[in-house]
C-alpha positions as CSV (number, residue, x, y, z in Angstrom):
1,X,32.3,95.1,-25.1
2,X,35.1,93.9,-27.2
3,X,36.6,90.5,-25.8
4,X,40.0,90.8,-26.9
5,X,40.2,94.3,-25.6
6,X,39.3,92.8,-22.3
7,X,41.3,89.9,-22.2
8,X,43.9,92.5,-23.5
9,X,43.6,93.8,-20.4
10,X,45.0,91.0,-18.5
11,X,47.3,90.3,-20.9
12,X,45.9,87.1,-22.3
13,X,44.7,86.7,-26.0
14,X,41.9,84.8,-27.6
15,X,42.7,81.8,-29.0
16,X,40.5,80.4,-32.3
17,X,42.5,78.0,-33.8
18,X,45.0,75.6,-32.7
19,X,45.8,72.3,-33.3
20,X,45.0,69.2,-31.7
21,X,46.9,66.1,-31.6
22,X,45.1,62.9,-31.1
23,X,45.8,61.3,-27.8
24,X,47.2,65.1,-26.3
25,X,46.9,64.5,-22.5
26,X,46.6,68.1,-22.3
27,X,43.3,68.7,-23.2
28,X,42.1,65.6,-22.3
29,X,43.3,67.1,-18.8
30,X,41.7,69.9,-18.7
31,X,38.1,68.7,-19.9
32,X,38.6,67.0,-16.9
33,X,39.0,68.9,-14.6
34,X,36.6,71.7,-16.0
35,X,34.2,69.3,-15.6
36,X,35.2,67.8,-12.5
37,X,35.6,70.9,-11.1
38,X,31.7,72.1,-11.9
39,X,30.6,68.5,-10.8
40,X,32.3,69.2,-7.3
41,X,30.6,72.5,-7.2
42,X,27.0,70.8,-7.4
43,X,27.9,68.2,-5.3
44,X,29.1,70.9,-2.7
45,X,25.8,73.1,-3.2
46,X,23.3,70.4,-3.2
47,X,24.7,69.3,0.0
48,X,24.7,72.5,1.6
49,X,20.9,72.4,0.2
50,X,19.8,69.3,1.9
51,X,21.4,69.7,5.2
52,X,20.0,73.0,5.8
53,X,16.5,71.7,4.2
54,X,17.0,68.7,7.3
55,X,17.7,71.1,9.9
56,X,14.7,72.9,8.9
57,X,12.5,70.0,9.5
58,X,14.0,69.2,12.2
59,X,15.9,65.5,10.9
60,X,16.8,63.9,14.3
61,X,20.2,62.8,12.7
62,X,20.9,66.2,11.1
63,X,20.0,68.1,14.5
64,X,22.0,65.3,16.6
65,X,25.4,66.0,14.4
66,X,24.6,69.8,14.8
67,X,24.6,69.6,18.3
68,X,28.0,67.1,18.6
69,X,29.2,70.1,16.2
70,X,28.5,73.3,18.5
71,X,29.1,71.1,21.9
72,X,32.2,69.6,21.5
C-alpha cells in the first residue's frame, strides 16, 4: 500500500516538509486539539466503563440514577 496513492485518492497530498514559525498559533492549535480531542475520548470511554462496571455490582447511587433515568 502506497500512501500517497491513497491519500491521492481523496485528493490530499503528503506533506514532509514545511516550515514552522516560532509562536505559529496554528500548530500550536491543532496539537491541541489532537490531543484534547483523544483526552475527551478516554475520558468519555472510561466513564462509560465505570458506570456500567457500577450497575453491574449493583452501586445503590448508580442504580437509583438509572431508575430516575427510565421513570421519568
Amino acid at each position: 500500500m502506497n500512501i500517497d496513492i491513497e491519500l491521492a485518492k481523496h485528493k490530499l497530498q503528503q506533506v514532509q516538509i514545511f516550515e514552522y514559525k516560532v509562536g505559529d498559533c496554528l500548530f500550536d492549535a491543532i496539537a491541541y486539539l489532537l490531543n484534547y480531542s483523544t483526552s475527551l475520548k478516554l475520558i468519555q470511554k472510561n466513564s462509560m466503563c465505570y458506570l456500567q462496571e457500577c450497575l453491574t455490582i449493583g452501586t445503590p447511587q448508580t442504580l437509583e440514577c438509572c431508575q430516575c433515568e427510565l421513570n421519568p
